[in-house]
C-alpha positions as a Markdown table, in Angstrom:
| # | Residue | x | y | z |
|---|---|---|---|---|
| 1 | Unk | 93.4 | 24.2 | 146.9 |
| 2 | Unk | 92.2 | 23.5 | 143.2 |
| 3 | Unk | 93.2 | 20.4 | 141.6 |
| 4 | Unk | 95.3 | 21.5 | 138.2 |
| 5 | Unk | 94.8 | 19.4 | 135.0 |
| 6 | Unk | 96.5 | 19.0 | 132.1 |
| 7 | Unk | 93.8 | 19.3 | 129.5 |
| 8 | Unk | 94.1 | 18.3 | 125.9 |
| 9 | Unk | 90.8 | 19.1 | 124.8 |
| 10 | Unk | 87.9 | 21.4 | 125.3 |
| 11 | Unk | 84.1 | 21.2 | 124.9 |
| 12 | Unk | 82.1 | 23.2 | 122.8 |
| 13 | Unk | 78.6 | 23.9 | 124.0 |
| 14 | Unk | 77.3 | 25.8 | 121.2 |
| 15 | Unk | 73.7 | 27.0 | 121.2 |
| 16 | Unk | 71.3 | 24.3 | 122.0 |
| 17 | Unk | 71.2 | 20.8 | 123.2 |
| 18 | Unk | 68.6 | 19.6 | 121.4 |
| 19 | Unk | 69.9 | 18.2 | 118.1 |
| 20 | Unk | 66.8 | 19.5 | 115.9 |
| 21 | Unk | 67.9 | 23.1 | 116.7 |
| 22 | Unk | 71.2 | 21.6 | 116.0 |
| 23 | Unk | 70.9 | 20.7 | 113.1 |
| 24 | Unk | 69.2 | 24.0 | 112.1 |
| 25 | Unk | 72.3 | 26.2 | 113.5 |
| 26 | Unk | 74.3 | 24.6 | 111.0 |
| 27 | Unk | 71.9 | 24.4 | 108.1 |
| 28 | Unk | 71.5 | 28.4 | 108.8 |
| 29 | Unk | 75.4 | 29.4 | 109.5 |
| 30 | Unk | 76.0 | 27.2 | 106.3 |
| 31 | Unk | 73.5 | 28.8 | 104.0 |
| 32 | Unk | 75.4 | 32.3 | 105.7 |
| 33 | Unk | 78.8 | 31.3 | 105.1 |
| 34 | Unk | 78.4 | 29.9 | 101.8 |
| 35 | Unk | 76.6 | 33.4 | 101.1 |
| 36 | Unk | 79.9 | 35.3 | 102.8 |
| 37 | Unk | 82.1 | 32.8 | 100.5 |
| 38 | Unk | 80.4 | 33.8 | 97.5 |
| 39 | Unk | 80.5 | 37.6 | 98.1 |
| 40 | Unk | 83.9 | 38.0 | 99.2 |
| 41 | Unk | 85.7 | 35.4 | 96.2 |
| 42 | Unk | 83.6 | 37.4 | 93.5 |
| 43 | Unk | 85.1 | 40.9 | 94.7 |
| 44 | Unk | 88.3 | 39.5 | 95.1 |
| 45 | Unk | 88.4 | 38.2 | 91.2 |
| 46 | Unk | 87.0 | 40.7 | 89.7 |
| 47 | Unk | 89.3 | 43.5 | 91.6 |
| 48 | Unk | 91.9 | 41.1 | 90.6 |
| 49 | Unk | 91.3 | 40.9 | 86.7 |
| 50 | Unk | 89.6 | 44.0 | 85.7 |
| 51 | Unk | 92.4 | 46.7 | 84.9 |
| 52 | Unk | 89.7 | 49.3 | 85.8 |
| 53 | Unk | 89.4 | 48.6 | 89.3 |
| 54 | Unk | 93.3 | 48.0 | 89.9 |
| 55 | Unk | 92.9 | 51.6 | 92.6 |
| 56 | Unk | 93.6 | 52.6 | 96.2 |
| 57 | Unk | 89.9 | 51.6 | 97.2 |
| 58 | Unk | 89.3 | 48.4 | 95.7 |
| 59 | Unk | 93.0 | 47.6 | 96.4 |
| 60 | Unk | 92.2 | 47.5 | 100.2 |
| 61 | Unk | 88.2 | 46.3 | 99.2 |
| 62 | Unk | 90.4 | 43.3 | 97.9 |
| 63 | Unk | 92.2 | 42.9 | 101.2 |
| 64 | Unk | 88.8 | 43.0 | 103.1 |
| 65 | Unk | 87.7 | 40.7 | 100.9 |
| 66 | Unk | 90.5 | 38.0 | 101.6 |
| 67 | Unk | 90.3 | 39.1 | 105.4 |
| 68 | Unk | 86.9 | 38.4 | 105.6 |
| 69 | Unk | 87.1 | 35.2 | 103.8 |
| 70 | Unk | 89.5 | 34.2 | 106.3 |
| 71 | Unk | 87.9 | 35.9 | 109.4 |
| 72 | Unk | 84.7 | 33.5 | 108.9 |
| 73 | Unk | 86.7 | 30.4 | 107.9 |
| 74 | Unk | 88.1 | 30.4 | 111.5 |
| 75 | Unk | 85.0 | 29.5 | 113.4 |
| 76 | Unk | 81.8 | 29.2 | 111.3 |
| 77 | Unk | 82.9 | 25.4 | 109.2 |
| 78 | Unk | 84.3 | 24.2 | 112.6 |
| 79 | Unk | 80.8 | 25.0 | 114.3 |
| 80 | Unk | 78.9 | 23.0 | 111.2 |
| 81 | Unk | 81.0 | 20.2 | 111.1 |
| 82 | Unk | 81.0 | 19.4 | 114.8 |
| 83 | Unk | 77.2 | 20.0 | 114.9 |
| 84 | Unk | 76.4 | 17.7 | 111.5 |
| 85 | Unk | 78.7 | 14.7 | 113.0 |
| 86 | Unk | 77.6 | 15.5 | 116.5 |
| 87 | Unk | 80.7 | 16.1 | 118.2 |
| 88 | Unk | 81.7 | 18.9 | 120.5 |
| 89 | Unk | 85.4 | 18.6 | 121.1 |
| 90 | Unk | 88.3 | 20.7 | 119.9 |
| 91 | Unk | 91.8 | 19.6 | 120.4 |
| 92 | Unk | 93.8 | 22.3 | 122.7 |
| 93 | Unk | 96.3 | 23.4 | 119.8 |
| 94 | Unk | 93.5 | 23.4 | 117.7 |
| 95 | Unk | 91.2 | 26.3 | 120.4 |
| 96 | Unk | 95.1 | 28.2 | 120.7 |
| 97 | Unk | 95.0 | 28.7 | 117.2 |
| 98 | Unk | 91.2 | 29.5 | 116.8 |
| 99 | Unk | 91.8 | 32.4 | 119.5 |
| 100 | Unk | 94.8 | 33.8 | 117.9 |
| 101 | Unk | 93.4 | 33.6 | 114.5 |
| 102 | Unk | 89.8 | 35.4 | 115.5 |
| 103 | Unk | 92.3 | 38.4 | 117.3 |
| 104 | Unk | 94.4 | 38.6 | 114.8 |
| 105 | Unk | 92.3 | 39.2 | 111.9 |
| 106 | Unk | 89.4 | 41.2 | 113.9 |
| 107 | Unk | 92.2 | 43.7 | 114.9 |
| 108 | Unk | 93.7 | 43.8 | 111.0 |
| 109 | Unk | 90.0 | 44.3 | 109.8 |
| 110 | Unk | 89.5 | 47.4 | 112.1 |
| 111 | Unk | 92.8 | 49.0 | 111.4 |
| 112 | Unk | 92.0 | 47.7 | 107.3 |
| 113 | Unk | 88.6 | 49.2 | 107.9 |
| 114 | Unk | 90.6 | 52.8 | 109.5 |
| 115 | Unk | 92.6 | 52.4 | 106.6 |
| 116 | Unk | 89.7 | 52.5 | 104.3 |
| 117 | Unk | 87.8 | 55.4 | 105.8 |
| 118 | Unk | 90.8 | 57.7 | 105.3 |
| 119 | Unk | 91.1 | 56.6 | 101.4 |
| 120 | Unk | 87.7 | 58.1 | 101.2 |
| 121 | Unk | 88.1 | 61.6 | 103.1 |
| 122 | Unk | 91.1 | 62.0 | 100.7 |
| 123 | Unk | 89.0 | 61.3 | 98.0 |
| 124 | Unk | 86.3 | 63.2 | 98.9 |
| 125 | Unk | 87.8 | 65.8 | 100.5 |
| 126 | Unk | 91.1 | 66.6 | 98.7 |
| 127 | Unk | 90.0 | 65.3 | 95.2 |
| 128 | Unk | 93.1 | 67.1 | 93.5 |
| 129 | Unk | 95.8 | 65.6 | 95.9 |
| 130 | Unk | 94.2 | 62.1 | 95.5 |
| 131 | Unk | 96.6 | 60.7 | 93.4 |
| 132 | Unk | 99.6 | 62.0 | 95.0 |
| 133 | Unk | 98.4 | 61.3 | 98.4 |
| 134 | Unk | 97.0 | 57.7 | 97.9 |
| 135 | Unk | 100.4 | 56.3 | 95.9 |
| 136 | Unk | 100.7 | 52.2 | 95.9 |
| 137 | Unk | 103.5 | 52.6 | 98.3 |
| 138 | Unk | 101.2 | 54.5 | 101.0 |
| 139 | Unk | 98.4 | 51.7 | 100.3 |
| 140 | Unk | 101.1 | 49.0 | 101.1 |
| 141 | Unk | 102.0 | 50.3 | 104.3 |
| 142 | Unk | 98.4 | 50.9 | 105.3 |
| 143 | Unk | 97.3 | 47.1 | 104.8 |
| 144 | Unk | 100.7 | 46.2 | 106.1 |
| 145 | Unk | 100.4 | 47.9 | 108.6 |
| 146 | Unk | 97.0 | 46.4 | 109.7 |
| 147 | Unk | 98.2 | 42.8 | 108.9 |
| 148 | Unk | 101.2 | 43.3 | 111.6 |
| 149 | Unk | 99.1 | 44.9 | 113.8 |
| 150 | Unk | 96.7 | 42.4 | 114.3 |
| 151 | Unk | 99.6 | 40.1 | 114.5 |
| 152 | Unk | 101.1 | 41.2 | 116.9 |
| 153 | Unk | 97.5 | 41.3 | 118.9 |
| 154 | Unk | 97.0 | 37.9 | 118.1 |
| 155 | Unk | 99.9 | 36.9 | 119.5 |
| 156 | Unk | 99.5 | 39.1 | 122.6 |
| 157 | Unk | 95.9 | 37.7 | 123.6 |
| 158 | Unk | 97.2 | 34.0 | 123.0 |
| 159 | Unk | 100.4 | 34.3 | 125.1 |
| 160 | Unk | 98.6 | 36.0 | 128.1 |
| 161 | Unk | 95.1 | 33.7 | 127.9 |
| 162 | Unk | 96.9 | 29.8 | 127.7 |
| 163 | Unk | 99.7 | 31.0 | 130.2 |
| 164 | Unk | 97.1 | 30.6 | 133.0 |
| 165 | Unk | 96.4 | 27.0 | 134.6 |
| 166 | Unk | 93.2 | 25.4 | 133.9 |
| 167 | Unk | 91.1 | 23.2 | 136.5 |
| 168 | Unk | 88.9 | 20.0 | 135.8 |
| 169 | Unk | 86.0 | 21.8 | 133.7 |
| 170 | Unk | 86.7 | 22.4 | 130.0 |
| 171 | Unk | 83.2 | 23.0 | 128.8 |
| 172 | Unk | 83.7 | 26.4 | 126.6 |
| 173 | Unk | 79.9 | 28.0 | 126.4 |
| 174 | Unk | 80.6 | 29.1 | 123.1 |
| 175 | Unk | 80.6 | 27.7 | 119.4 |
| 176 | Unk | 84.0 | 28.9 | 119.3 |
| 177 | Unk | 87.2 | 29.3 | 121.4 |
| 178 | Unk | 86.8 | 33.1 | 123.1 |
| 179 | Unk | 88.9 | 34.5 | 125.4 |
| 180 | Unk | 86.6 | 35.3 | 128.5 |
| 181 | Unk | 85.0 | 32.2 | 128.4 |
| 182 | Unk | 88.5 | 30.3 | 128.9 |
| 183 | Unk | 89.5 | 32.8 | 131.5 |
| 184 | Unk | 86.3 | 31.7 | 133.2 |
| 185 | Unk | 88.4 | 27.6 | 133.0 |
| 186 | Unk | 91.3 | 29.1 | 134.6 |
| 187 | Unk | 92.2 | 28.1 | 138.1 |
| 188 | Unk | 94.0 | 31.2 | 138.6 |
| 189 | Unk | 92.5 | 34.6 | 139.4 |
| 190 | Unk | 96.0 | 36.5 | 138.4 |
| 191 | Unk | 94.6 | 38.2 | 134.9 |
| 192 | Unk | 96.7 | 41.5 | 135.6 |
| 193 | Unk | 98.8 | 40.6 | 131.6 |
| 194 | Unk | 95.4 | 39.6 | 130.2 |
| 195 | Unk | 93.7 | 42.7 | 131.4 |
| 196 | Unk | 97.2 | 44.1 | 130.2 |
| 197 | Unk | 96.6 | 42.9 | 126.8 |
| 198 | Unk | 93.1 | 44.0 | 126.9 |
| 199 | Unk | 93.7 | 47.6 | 127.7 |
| 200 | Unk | 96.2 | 48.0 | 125.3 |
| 201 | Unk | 93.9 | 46.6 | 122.5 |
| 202 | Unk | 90.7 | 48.6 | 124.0 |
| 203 | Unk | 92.9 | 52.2 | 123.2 |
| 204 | Unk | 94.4 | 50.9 | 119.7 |
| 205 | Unk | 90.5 | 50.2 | 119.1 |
| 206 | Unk | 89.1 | 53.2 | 120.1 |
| 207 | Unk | 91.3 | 55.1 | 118.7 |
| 208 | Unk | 90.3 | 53.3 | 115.1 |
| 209 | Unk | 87.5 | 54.3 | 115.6 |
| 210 | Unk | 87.5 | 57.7 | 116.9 |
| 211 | Unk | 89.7 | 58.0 | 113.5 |
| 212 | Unk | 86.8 | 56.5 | 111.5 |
| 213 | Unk | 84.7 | 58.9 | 112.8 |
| 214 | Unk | 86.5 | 62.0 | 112.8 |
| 215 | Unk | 86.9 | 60.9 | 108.6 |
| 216 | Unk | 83.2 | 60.8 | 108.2 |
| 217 | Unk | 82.6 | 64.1 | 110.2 |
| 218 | Unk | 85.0 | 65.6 | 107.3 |
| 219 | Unk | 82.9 | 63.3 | 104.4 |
| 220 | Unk | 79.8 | 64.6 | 105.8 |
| 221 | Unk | 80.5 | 67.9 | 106.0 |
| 222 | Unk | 82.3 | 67.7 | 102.3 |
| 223 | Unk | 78.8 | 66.1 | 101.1 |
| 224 | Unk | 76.3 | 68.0 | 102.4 |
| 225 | Unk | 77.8 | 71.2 | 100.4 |
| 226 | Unk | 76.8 | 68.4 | 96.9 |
| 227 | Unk | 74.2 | 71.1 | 95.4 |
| 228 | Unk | 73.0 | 67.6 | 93.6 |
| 229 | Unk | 70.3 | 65.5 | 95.9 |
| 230 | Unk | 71.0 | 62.1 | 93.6 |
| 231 | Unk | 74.6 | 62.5 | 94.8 |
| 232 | Unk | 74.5 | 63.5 | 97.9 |
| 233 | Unk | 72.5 | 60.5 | 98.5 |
| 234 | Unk | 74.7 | 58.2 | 97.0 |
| 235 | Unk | 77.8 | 59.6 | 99.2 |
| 236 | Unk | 75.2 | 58.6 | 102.5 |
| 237 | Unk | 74.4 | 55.2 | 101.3 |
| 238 | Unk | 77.7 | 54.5 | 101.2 |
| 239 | Unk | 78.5 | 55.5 | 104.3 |
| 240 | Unk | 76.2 | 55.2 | 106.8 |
| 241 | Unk | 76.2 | 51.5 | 106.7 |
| 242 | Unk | 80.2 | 51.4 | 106.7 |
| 243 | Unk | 79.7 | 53.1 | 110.0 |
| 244 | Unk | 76.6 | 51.1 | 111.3 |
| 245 | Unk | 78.7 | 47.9 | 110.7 |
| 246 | Unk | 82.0 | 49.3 | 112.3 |
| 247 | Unk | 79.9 | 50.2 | 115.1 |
| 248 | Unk | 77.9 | 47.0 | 115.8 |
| 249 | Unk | 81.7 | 45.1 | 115.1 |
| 250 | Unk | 83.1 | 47.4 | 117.9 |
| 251 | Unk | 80.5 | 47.0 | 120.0 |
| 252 | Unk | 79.6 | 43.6 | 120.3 |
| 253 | Unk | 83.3 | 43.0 | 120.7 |
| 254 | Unk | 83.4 | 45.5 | 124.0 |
| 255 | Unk | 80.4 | 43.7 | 125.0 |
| 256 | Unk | 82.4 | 40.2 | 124.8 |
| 257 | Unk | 85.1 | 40.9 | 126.5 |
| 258 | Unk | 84.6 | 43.3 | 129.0 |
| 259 | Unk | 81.9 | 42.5 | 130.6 |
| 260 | Unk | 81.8 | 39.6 | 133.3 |
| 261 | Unk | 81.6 | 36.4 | 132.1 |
| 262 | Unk | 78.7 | 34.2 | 133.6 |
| 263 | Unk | 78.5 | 30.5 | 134.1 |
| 264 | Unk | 75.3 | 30.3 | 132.0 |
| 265 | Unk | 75.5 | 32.8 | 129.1 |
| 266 | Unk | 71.9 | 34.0 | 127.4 |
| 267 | Unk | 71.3 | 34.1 | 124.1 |
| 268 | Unk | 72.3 | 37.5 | 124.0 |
| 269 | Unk | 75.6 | 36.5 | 124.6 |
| 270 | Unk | 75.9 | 34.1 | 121.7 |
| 271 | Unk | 73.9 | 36.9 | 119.8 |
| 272 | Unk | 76.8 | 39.2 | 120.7 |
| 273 | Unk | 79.6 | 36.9 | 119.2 |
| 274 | Unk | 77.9 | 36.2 | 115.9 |
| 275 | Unk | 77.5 | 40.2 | 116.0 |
| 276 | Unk | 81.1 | 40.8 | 115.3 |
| 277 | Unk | 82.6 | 37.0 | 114.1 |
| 278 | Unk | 79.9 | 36.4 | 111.6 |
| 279 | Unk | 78.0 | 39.4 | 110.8 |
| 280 | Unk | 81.0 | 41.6 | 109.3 |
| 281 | Unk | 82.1 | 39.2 | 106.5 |
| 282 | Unk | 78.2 | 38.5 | 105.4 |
| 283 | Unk | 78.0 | 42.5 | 105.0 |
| 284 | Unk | 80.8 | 43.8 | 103.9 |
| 285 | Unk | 81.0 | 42.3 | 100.1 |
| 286 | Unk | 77.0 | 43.8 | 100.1 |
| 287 | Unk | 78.0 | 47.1 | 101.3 |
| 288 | Unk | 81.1 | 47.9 | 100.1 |
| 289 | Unk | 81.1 | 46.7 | 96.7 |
| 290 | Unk | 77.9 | 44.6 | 95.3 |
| 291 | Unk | 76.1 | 47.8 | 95.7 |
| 292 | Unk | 78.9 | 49.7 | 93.4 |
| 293 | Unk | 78.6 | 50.7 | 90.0 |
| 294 | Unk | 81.7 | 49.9 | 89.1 |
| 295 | Unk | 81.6 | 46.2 | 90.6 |
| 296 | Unk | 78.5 | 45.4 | 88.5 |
| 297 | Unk | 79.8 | 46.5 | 85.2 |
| 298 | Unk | 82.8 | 44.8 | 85.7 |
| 299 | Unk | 80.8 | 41.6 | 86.9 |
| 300 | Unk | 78.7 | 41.8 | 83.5 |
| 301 | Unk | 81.9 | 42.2 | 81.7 |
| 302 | Unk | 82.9 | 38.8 | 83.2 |
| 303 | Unk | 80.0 | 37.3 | 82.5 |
| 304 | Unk | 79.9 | 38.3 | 78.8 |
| 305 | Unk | 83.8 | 37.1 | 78.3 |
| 306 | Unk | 83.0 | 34.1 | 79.7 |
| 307 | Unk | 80.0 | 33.2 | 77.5 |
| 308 | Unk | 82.3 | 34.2 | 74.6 |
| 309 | Unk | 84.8 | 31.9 | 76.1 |
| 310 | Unk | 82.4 | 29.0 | 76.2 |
| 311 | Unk | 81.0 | 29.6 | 72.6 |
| 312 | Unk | 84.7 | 29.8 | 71.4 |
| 313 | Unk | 85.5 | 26.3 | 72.6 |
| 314 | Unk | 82.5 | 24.8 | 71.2 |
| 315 | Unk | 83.4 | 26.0 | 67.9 |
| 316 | Unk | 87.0 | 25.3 | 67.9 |
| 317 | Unk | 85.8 | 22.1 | 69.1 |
| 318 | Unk | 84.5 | 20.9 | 66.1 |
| 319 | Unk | 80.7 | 20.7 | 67.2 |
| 320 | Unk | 78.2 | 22.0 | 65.2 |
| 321 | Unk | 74.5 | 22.9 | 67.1 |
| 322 | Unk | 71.9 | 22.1 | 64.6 |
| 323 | Unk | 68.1 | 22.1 | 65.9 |
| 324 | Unk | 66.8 | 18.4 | 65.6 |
| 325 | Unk | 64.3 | 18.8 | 62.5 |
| 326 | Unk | 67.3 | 20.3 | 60.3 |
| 327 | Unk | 67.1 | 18.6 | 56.7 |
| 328 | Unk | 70.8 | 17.1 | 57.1 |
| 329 | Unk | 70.6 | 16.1 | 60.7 |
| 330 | Unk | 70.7 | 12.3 | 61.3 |
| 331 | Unk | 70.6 | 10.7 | 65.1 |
| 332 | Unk | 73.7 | 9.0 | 66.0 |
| 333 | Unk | 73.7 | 5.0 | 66.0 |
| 334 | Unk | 72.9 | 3.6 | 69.6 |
């Protein structure tokens, strides 16, 4: 018989051993989540003040914003902290909420991002009944609906992963708590309401997706009848990648978790996790919304009210800039 522990802490191998490449994981996943931070704040203040943009698609481009700002925060500045003070523990509350907080908001960004690609076949497709079809209240239950959906996943994963006994070894090989790298710790090999849990997330995913795509068949077909070149190929730009980076999310995240786990996992298995934990939020503010017209005028209209701003306080401050060779300028007294 195995020997059960209580364990209050696992071990998180991450990439390397050797703390030079260490020390460059972090600097890298530091330089990409300060990049993701930057993106996905910017599109979430200027969808927030800018009265034009206050519609269906940047109302759920803001909640993919704030998802994604959250989705990152969850694993990538536990990964650079452990690594820059050279520890490779997390506490066992703290891996139960890392799992339940990667599920949870990986599920609401694919039903978000389901959500989104039907607010553009109504737009694209039924351009007359947008307004009527696409109301605030229908945007509410869309998001909410994502939000509780993921929830409810969340909880579901956690519940059925940590309800398992767990032998002597705790060392995770992963830069983050994941589910089938814990069920690999388990002393038990009863994973019938994991594999439960996993089934019933597999269909809800698929069938995201099959939406998604079934949307785009519709866009595309809407599109291609565009007599104009310029806008057809504005329509594809904005689409294709939208479903290149669904895709690669979905994938890499069938490739985590349902194939076997092994007891020394390649860099294509790392690979696969940063595929869909780290890669979405990095893209999504460049794709969905740095690229847009709209985003960049209201950007520059920031910019210009804030320098207006700034020269307003210097005025009302009571300083006056005069270049140094001006006839009534005199240094101060040292």
């Amino acid at each position: 018989m195995t020997n059960v522990t209580l364990v209050t802490e696992f071990i998180l191998m991450g990439f390397s051993e050797v703390r030079e490449l260490q020390i460059l994981h972090a600097v890298l996943f530091l330089l990409i989540y300060l990049g993701a931070l930057l993106g996905n704040l910017l599109i979430i203040v200027l969808t927030t003040f800018d009265e034009k943009l206050h519609t269906p698609m940047y109302f759920f481009l803001k909640h993919l914003s704030f998802l994604d700002l959250c989705y990152i925060s969850v694993t990538v500045p536990k990964f650079i902290s452990n690594t820059l003070a050279n520890i490779n523990s997390i506490s066992f509350l703290g891996c139960i909420t890392q799992v339940f907080l990667v599920v949870f908001l990986a599920c609401t960004e694919l039903a978000l991002l389901t959500g989104m690609s039907y607010d553009r076949y109504v737009a694209i497709c039924h351009p007359l009944r947008y307004a009527i079809i696409m109301k605030r209240r229908t945007c509410v239950k869309l998001s909410s609906s994502s939000w509780l959906s993921g929830g409810l996943s969340g909880l579901l994963h956690t519940a059925t992963s940590f309800s398992l006994p767990f032998c002597e070894s705790t060392r995770i090989h992963q830069f983050f708590c994941e589910i089938p790298q814990i069920l690999r710790l388990s002393c038990s090999d009863n994973y019938s309401a994991e594999v439960g849990a996993l089934a019933i997330t597999s269909s809800l995913s698929f069938g995201c997706f099959l939406s998604i795509a079934i949307s785009y068949i519709h866009i595309f077909q809407t599109v291609l009848k565009i007599p104009s070149v310029v806008g057809r190929s504005k329509a594809f730009s904005t689409c294709i990648p939208h479903l290149i980076v669904v895709t690669i999310f979905l994938h890499s995240a069938a490739a985590a978790y349902l194939k076997p786990t092994s007891a020394c996992p390649s860099f294509v298995d790392w690979l696969v996790s940063v595929f869909y934990t780290v890669l979405p939020p990095t893209l999504n503010p460049i794709i969905y919304s740095l690229r847009n017209k709209d985003m960049k005028a209201a950007l520059r209209k920031l910019l210009v009210s804030e320098e207006r701003i700034s020269i307003q306080v210097l005025l009302t401050s009571g300083f006056t800039l005069y270049p140094l060779n001006y006839p009534g300028y005199t240094s101060p007294p040292v």
